[in-house]
VEXZALUM-372404 format. One record per residue (C-alpha): residue number from 0; residue in one letter; x negated, y negated, z negated. Coordinates in Angstrom, 2 decimals. Each point is the difference from the previous one (the first is absolute). Layout:
REM VEXZALUM-372404
{n NUM, res a, u X, v Y, w Z}
...
This chain:
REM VEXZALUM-372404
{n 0, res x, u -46.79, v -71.90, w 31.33}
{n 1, res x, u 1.25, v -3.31, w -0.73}
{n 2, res x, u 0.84, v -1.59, w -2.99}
{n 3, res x, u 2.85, v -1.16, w -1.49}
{n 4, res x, u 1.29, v -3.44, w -1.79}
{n 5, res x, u 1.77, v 0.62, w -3.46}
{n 6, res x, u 3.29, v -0.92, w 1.92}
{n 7, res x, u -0.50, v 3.00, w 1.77}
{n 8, res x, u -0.72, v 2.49, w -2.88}
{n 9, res x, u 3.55, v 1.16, w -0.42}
{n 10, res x, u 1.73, v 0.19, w 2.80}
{n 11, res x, u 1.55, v 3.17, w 1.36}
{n 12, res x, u 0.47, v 1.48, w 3.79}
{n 13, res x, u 0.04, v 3.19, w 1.30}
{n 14, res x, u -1.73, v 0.91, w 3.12}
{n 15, res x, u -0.99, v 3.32, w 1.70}
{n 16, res x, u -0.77, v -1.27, w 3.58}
{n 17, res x, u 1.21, v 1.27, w 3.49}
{n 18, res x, u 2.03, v 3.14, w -1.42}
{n 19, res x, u 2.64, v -1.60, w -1.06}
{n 20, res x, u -0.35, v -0.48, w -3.59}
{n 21, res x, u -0.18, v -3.68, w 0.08}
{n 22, res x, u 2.18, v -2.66, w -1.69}
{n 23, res x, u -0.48, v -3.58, w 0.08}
{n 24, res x, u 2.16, v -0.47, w -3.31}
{n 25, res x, u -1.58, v -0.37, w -3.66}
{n 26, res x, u 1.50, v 1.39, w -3.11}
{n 27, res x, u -0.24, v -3.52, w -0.87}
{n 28, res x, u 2.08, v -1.27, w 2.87}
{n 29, res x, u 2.72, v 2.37, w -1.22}
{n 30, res x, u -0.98, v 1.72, w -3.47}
{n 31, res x, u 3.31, v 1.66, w -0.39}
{n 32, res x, u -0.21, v 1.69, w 3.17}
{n 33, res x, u -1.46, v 3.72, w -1.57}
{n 34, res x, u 0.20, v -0.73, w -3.63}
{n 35, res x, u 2.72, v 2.36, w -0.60}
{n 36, res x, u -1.37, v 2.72, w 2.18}
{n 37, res x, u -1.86, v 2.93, w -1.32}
{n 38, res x, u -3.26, v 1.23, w 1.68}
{n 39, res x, u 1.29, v 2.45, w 1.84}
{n 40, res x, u 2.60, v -2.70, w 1.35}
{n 41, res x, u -2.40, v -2.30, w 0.92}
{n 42, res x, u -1.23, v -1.03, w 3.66}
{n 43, res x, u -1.80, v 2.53, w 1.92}
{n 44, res x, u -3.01, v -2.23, w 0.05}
{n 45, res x, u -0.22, v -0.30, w -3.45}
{n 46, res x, u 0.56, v 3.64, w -0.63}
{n 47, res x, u -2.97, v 0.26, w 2.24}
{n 48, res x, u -1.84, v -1.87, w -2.02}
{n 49, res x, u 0.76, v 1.21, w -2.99}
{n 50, res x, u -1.58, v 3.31, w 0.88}
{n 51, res x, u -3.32, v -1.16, w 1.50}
{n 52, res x, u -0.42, v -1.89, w -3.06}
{n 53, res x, u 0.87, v 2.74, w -1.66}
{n 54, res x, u -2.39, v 3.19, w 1.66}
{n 55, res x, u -2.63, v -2.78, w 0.37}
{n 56, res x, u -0.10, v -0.23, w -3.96}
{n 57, res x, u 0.51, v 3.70, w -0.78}
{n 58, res x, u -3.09, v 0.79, w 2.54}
{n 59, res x, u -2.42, v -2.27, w -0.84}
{n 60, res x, u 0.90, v 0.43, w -3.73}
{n 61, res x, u -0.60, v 4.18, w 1.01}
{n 62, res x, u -3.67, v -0.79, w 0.05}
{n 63, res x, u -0.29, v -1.19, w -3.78}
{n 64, res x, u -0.28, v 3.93, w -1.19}
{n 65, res x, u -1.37, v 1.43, w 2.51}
{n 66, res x, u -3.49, v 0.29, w -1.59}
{n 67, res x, u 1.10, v 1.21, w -3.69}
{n 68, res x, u 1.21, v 3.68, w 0.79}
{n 69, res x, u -3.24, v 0.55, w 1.82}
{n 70, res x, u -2.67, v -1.67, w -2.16}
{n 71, res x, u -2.09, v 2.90, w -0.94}
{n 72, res x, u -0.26, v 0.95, w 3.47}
{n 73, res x, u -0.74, v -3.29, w 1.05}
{n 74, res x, u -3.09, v -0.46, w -2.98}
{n 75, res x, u -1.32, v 3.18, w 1.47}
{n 76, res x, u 0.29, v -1.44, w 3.76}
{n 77, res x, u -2.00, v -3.39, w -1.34}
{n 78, res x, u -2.14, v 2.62, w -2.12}
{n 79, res x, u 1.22, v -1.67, w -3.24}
{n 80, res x, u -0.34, v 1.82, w -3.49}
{n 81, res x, u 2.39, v 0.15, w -2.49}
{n 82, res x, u -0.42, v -3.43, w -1.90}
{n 83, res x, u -0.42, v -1.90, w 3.60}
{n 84, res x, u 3.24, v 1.79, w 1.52}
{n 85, res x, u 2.06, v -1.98, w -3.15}
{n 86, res x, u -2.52, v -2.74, w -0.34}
{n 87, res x, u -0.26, v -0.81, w 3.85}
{n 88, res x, u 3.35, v 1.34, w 1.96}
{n 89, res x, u 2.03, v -0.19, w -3.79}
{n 90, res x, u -0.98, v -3.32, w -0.85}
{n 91, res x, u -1.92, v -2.41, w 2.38}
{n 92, res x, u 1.78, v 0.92, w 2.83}
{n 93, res x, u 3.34, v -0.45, w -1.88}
{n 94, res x, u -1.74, v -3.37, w -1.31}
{n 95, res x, u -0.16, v -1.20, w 3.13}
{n 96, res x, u 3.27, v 0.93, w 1.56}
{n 97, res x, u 2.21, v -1.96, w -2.63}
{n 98, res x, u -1.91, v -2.17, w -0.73}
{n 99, res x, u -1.00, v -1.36, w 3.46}
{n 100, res x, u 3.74, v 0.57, w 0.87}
{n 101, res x, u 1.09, v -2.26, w -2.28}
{n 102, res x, u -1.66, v -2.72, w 0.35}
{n 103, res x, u 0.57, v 0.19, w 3.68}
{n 104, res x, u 3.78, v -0.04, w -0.71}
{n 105, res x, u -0.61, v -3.60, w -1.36}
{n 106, res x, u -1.76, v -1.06, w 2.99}
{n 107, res x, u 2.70, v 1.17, w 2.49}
{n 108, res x, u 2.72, v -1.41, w -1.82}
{n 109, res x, u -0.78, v -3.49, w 0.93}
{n 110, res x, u -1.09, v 1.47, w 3.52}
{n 111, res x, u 3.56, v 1.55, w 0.57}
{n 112, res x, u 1.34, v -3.50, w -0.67}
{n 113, res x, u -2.20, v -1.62, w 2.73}
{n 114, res x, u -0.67, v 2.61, w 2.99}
{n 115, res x, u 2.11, v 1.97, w 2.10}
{n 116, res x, u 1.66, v 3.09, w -2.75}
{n 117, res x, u -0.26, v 2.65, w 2.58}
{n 118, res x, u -3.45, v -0.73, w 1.18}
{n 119, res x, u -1.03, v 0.01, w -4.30}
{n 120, res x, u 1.91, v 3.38, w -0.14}
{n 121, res x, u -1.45, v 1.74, w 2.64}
{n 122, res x, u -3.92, v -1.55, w -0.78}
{n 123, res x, u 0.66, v 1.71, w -3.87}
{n 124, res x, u 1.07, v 2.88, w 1.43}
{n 125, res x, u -2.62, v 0.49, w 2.44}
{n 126, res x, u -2.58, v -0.59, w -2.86}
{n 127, res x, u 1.32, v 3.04, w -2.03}
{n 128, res x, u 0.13, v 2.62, w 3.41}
{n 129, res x, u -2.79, v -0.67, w 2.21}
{n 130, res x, u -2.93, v -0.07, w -2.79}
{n 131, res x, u 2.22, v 3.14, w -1.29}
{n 132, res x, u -0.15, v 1.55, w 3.75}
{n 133, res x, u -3.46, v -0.67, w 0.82}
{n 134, res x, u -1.20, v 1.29, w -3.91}
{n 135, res x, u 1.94, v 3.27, w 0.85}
{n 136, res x, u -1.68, v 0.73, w 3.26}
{n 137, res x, u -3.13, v -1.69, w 0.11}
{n 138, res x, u -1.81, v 0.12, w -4.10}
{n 139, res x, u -2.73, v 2.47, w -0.09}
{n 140, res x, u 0.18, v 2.74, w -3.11}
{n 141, res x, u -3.13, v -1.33, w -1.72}
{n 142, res x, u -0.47, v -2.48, w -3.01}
{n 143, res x, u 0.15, v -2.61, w 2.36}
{n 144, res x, u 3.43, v 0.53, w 1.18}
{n 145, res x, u 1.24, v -1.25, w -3.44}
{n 146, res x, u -0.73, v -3.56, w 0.91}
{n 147, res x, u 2.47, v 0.39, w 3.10}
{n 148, res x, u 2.21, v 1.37, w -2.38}
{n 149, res x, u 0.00, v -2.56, w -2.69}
{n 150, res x, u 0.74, v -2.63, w 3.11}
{n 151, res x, u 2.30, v 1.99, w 1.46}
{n 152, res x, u 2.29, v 0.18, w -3.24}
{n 153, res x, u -0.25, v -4.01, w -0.52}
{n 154, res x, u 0.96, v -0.36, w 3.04}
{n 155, res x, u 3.11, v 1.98, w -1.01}
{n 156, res x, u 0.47, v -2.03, w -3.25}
{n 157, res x, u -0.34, v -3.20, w 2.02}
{n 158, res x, u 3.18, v 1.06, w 2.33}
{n 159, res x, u 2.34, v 1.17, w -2.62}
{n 160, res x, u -1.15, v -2.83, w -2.32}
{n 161, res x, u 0.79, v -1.97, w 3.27}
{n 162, res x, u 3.15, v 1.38, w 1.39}
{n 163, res x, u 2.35, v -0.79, w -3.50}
{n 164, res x, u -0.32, v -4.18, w 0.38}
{n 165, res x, u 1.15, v 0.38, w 4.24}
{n 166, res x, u 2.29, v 3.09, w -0.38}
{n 167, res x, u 2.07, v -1.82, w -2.76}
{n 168, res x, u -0.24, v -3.85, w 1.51}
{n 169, res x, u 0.75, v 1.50, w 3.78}
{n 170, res x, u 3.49, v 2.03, w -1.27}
{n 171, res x, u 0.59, v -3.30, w -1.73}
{n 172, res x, u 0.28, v -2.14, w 3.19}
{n 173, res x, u 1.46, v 2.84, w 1.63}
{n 174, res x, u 2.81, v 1.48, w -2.18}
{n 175, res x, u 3.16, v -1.51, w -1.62}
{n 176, res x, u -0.38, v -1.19, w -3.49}
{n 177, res x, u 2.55, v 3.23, w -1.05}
{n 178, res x, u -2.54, v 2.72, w 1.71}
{n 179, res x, u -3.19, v -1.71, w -1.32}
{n 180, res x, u 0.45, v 1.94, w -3.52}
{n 181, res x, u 0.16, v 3.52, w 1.64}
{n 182, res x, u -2.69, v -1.07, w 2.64}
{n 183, res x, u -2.38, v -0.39, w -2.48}
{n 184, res x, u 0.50, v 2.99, w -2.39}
{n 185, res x, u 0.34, v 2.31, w 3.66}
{n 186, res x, u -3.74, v -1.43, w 0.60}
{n 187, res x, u -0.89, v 0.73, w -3.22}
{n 188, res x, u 1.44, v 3.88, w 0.25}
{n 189, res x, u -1.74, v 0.06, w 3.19}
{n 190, res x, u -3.36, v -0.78, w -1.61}
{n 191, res x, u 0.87, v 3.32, w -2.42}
{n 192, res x, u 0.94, v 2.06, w 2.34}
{n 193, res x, u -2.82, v -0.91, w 1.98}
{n 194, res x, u -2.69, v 0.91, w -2.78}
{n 195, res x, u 1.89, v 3.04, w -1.38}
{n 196, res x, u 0.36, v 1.62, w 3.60}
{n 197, res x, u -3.50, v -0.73, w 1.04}
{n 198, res x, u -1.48, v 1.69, w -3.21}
{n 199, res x, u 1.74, v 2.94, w 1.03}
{n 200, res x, u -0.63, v 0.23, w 3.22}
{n 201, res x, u -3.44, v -0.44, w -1.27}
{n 202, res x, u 0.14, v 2.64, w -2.25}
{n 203, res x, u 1.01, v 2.21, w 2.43}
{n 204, res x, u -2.27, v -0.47, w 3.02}
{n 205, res x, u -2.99, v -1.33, w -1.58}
{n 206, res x, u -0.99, v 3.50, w -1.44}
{n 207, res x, u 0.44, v 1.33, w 3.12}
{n 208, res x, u -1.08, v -2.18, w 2.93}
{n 209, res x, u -2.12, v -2.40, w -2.39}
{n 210, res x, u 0.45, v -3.03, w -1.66}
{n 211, res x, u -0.49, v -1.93, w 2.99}
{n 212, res x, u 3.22, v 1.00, w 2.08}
{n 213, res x, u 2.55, v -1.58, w -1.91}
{n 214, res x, u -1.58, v -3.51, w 0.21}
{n 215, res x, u 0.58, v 0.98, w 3.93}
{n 216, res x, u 3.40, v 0.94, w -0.52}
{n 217, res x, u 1.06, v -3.41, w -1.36}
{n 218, res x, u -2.01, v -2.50, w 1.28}
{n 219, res x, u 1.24, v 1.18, w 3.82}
{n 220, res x, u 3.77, v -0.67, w -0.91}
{n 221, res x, u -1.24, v -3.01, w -1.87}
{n 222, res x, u -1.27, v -1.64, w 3.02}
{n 223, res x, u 2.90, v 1.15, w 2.09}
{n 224, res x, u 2.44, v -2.12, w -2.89}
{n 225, res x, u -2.44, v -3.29, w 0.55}
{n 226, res x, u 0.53, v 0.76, w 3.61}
{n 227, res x, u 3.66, v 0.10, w 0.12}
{n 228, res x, u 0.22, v -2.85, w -2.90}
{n 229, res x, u -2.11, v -2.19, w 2.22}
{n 230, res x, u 2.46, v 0.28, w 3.21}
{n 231, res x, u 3.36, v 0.29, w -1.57}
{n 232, res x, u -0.05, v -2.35, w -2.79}
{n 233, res x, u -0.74, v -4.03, w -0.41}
{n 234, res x, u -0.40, v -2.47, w -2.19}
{n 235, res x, u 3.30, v -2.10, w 0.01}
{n 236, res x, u -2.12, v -3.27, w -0.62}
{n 237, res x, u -2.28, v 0.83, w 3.12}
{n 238, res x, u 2.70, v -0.15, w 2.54}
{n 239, res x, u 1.75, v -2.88, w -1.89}
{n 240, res x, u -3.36, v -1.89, w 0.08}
{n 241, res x, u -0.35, v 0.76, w 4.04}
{n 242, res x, u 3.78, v -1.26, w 0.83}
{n 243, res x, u -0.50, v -3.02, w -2.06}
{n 244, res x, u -3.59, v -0.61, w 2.09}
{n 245, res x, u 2.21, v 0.51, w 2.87}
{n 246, res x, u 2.54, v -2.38, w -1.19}
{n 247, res x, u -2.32, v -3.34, w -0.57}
{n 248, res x, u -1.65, v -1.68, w 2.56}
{n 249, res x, u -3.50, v 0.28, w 0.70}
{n 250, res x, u -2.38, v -2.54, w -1.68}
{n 251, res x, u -3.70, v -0.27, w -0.07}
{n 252, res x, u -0.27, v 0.85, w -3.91}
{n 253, res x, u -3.26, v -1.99, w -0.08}
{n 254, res x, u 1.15, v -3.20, w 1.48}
{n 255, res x, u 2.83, v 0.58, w -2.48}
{n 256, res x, u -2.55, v -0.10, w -2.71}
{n 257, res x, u -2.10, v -2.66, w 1.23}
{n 258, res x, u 3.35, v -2.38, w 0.43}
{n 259, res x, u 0.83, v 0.85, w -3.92}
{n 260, res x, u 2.11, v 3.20, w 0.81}
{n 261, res x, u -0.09, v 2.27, w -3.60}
{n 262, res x, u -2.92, v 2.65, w -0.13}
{n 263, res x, u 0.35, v 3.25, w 1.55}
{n 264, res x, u -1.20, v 3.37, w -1.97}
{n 265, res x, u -1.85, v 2.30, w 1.68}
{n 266, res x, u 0.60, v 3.69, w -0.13}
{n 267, res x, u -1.76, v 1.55, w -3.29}
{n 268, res x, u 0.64, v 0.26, w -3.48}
{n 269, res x, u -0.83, v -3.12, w -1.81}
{n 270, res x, u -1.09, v -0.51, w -3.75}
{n 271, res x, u 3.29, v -1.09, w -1.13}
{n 272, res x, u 1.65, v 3.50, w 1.11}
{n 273, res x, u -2.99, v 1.84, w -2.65}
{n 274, res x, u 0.81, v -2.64, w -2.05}
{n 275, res x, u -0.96, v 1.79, w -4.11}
{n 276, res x, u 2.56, v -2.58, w -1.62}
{n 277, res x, u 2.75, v 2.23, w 1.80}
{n 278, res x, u -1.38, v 3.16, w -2.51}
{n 279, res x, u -0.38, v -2.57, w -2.93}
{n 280, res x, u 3.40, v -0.69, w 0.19}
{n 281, res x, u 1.14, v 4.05, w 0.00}
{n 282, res x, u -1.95, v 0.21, w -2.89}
{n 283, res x, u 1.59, v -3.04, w -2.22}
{n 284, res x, u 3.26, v 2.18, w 0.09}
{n 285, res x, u -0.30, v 2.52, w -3.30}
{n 286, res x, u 2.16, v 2.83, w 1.43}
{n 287, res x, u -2.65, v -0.26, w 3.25}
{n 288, res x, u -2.84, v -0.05, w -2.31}
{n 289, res x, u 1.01, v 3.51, w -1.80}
{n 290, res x, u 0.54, v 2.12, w 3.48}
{n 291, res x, u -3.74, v -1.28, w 1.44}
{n 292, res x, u -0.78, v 1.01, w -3.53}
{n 293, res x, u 1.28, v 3.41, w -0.01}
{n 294, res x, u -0.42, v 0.70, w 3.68}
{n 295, res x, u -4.09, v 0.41, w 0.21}
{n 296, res x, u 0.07, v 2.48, w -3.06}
{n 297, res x, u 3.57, v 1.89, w 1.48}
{n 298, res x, u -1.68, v 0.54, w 3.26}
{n 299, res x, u -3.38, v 1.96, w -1.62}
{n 300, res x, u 2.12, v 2.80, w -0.52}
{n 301, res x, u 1.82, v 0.20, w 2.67}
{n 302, res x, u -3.08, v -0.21, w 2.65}
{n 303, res x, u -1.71, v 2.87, w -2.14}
{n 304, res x, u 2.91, v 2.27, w 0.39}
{n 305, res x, u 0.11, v -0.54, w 3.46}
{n 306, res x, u -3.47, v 0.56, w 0.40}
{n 307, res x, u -1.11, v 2.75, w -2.01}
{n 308, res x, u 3.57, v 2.07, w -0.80}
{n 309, res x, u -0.51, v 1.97, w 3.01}
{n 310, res x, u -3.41, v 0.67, w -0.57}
{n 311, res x, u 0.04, v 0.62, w -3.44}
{n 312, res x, u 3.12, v 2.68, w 0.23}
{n 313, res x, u -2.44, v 1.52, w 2.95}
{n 314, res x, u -3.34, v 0.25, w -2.14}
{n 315, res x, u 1.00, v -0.19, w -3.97}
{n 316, res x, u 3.62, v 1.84, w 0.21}
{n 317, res x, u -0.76, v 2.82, w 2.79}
{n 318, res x, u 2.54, v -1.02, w 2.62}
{n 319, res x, u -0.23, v 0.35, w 3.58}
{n 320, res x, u -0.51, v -3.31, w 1.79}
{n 321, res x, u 3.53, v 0.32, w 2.06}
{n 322, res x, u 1.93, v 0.97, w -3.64}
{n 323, res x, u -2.13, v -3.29, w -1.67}
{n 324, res x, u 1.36, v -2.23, w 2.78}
{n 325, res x, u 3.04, v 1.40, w -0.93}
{n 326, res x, u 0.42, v -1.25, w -3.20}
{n 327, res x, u -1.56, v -3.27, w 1.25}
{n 328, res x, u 3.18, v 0.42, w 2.59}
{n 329, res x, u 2.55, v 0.15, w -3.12}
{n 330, res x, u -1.73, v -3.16, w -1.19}
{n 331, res x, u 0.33, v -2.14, w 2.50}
{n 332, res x, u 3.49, v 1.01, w 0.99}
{n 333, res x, u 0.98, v -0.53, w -3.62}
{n 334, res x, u -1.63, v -3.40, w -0.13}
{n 335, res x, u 2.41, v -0.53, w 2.76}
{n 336, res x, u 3.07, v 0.87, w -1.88}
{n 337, res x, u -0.95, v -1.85, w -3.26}
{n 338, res x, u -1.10, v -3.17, w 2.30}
{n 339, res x, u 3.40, v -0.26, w 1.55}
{n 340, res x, u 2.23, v 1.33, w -3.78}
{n 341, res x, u -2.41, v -3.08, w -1.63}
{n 342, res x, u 1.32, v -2.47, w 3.10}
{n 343, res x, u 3.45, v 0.90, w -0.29}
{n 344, res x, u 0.23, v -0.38, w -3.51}
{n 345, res x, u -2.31, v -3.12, w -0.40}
{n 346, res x, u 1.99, v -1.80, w 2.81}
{n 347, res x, u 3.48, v 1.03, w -1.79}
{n 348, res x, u -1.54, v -0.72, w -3.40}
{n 349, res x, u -1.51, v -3.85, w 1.63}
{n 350, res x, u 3.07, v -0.86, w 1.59}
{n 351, res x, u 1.72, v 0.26, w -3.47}
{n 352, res x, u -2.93, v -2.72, w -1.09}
{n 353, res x, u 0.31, v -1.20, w -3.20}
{n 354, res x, u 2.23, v 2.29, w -1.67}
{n 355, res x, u -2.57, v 3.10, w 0.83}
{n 356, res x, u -3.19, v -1.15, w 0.10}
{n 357, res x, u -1.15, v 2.02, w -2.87}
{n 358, res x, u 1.48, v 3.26, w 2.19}
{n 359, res x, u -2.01, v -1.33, w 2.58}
{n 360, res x, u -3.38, v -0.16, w -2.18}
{n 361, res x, u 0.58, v 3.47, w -1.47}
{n 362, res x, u 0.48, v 1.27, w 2.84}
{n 363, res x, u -3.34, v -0.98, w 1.52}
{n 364, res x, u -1.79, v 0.87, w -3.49}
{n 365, res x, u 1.60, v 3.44, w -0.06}
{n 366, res x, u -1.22, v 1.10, w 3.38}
{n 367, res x, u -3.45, v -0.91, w -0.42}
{n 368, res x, u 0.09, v 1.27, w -4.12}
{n 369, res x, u 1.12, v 3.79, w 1.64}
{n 370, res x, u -2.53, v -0.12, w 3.05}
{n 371, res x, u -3.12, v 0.93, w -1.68}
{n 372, res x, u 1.73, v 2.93, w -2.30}
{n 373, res x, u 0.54, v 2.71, w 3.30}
{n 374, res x, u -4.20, v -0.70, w 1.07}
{n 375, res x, u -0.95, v 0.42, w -4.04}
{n 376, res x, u 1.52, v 3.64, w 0.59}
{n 377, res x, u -1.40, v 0.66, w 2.94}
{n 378, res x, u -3.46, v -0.59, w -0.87}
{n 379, res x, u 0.26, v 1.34, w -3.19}
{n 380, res x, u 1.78, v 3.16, w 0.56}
{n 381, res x, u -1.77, v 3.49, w 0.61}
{n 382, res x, u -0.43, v 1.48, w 3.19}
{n 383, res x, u 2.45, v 2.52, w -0.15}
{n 384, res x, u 2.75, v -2.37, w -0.57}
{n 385, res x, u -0.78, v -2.17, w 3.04}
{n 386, res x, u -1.57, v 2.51, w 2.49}
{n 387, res x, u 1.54, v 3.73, w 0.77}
{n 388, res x, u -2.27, v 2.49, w 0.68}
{n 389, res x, u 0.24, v 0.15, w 3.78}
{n 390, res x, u -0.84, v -4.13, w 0.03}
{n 391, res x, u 3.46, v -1.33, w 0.25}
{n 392, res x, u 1.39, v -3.02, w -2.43}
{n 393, res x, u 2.53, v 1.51, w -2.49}
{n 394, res x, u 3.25, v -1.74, w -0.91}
{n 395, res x, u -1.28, v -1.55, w -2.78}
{n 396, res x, u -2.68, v -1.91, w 2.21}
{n 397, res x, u 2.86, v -0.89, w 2.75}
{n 398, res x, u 2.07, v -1.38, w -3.00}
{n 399, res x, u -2.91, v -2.24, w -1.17}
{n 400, res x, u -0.46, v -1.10, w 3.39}
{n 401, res x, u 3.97, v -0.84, w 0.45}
{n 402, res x, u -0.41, v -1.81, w -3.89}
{n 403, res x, u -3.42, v -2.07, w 1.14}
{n 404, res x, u 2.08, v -2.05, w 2.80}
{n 405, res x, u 1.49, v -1.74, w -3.11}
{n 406, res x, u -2.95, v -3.23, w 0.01}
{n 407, res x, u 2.37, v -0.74, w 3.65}
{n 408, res x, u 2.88, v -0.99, w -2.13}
{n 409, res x, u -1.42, v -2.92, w -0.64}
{n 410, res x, u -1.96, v -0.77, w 2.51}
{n 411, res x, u 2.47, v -0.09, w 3.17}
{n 412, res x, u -0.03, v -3.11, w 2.24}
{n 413, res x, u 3.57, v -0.51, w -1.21}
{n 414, res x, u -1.18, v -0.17, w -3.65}
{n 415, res x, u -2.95, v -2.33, w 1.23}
{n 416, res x, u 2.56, v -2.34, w 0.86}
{n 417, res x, u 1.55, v -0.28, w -2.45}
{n 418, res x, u -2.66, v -0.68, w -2.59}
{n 419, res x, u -1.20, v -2.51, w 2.85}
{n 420, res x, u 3.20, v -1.43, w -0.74}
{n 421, res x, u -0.54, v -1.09, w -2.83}
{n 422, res x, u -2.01, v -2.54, w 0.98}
C-alpha cells in the first residue's frame, strides 16, 4: 500500500478496472456533473458501488448479534455456570468487543488517510470473518474454547470499529457532495439491518443446528463482499498517484536529496497523523465536550440490551428462543425507523439554525428521556403480561419493543452531524 501526501487526501476518481466502469474525470474536475441526480440516477458505476458498500456493511455488521440469542447454549458448550455465562460471554467478551473496536477506529482513521482505502476496507473486514470462520469450525466445546471465543469476538469489534472511519472517508472521495448525506445514513441503516437480521437468523438456527452455524452463515458472504470490494472498487487517490508517477520524469530520489532536493516520506503513519493535540482541540469546543460526556454512559444501556434481552426473555420471561429474537427483531427494526424520523427532523430542524435550535435540543433530550420507560416495563412486568402460555411475546411486549427504538431518535448519523456542527 502506498502512502499518500496531504495534497492527495481529498481527491476523488472512480475506477473499476477492465469492465468498463472506469472514468478518468473527478467530481472535482466537474462537481456539477451528478449533483442534481438522485441515486438511482446516478452512473452505473457508482450505483455499483453504492451497493457493495452497502451489503459489505450490513454483513459484517450481521455478526455483532450473533452470539446474544444463543448465550445459554453457548455457556453450556464452554461449560460455564450461571454467573460466568453473564460475567464471561455478558460482560468481558462484550468488554472487549467495544472497547477494542473503538479504539481501533482511531487508529484507522489516520490510516485511511495515508494507505490505499480499499486495501484498509478489505484488511478490517477480513479481521471480523476469518477469526469468525475459523472460531465456528475449528473451537473445541470445552472451557478452553472460550479463549478462541473471546478473540474471535475482538476481532469482530476491531472490523466494525474499523470499517465506519474508511466506509464514510471512501463514499466521500467517491460521491457528489449532494449524495454524501444519504450515503452515510444508507451505511448507517445497513449497519441495523445488519445486526437486527443476524440476531434473527440466529435465533432461529442456533437452537437447531447450534450456535456455531450462523457465524458460518455470515462470515462466508462476508468474505465473498471483501472479495468483490477488492476487484471492483479503488481508491481514486491510488490511480491519481500512479498517472502522476507516470507523468514526471524519472529521478534518482536520493541524488535528489543529496543535491538539496526536499525530503521524501516514506510509506507509514507518522507521529504527526496520531498527533493527541488533534483530540485536545475536539474537546475545547463545549457542545463536543457534552456528547463524549453523555456518549460512554448512553452506550451502557444500549450494549446490555443487546446482549442480554434475548437471553433474559429466553430464561426469566419463558419465551422460546426464536419468539425472544423476535422481539429483539422489533427492536432493531424500530431503532431503524426512529434513527432515520430523528435524521429527518434534526436535519430540517439544523437547516433552520438559529431560529430552532431549542427544537433541535428537545428533540434529542426527548428521545433519549422516553428510551428507558418501554425496558422499565418490560423488566418489571409479570410474566403473564409479557409471555403467553405457549412461549410467544404478547402485544404488549411487541409494543415495548416498537416504543424502545426511541434512544435512535437521537442518535442517527444525521443528528450526529448536526450537533458536530456546532462546532
Amino acid at each position: 500500500m502506498a502512502a499518500y501526501a496531504p495534497s492527495d487526501l481529498r481527491t476523488r476518481r472512480s475506477n473499476f478496472g477492465a469492465s468498463g466502469w472506469s472514468s478518468e474525470n473527478t467530481f472535482d474536475e466537474k462537481p456539477d456533473r451528478h449533483d442534481s441526480m438522485p441515486l438511482w440516477k446516478l452512473p452505473r458505476h457508482l450505483q455499483v458501488t453504492f451497493v457493495l458498500l452497502f451489503v459489505t456493511a450490513m454483513f459484517l455488521h450481521a455478526d455483532q448479534n450473533l452470539a446474544a440469542p444463543n448465550l445459554s447454549a453457548i455457556a453450556n458448550d464452554f461449560q460455564m455456570t450461571p454467573m460466568q455465562k453473564d460475567s464471561r460471554l455478558g460482560g468481558l467478551v462484550q468488554f472487549g468487543f467495544f472497547l477494542v473496536g473503538g479504539a481501533v477506529s482511531v487508529l484507522v482513521g489516520p490510516a485511511a488517510d495515508q494507505f490505499d482505502r480499499i486495501s484498509v476496507l478489505c484488511g478490517v473486514v477480513l479481521c471480523g470473518a476469518l477469526p469468525s470462520l475459523l472460531m465456528s469450525l475449528m473451537v473445541p466445546s470445552s472451557k478452553a474454547g472460550f479463549f478462541y471465543f473471546f478473540m474471535a469476538r475482538i476481532c469482530t469489534g476491531v472490523a466494525i470499529g474499523g470499517s465506519f472511519p474508511v466506509l464514510f472517508a471512501f463514499s466521500a472521495d467517491v460521491f457528489p457532495p449532494s449524495q454524501r448525506t444519504l450515503i452515510s445514513g444508507a451505511l448507517n441503516a445497513a449497519g441495523n439491518i445488519g445486526a437486527a437480521l443476524g440476531g434473527l437468523m440466529s435465533g432461529v438456527i442456533g437452537p437447531t443446528y447450534g450456535w456455531r452455524l450462523p457465524f458460518t452463515i455470515i462470515a462466508i458472504p462476508t468474505l465473498v463482499c471483501a472479495a468483490l470490494v477488492r476487484l471492483c472498487l479503488s481508491d481514486p487517490r491510488t490511480q491519481q498517484k500512479a498517472k502522476a508517477k507516470r507523468e514526471e520524469p524519472v529521478m534518482n530520489e536520493a541524488f535528489s536529496a543529496w543535491m538539496g532536493g526536499s525530503e521524501i516520506r516514506g510509506e507509514g503513519l507518522s507521529m504527526e497523523d496520531l498527533d493527541l493535540t488533534k483530540f485536545q482541540k475536539v474537546f475545547a469546543v463545549k457542545s463536543n465536550v457534552l456528547v463524549f460526556a453523555q456518549a460512554l454512559p448512553g452506550c451502557i444501556p444500549i450494549s446490555v440490551i443487546v446482549t442480554f434481552l434475548a437471553d433474559y426473555l429466553a430464561t426469566d420471561q419463558g419465551m422460546a428462543v426464536e419468539a425472544s429474537t423476535a422481539i429483539t427483531a422489533i427492536f432493531g427494526m424500530s431503532c431503524l425507523c426512529f434513527g432515520v424520523t430523528g435524521g429527518f427532523l434534526g436535519q430540517r430542524l439544523w437547516n433552520l439554525r438559529q431560529k430552532n435550535m431549542k427544537y433541535f435540543c428537545m428533540l434529542t433530550a426527548s428521545g433519549m428521556l422516553v428510551a428507558p420507560l418501554p425496558f422499565m416495563l418490560l423488566v418489571n412486568s409479570s410474566q403473564a403480561l409479557i409471555t403467553t402460555p405457549a412461549g410467544r411475546p404478547t402485544m404488549f411486549a411487541f409494543f415495548l419493543a416498537l416504543c424502545g427504538g426511541s434512544a435512535a431518535l437521537a442518535g442517527h448519523p444525521a443528528h450526529s452531524n448536526g450537533l458536530v456542527q456546532v462546532v
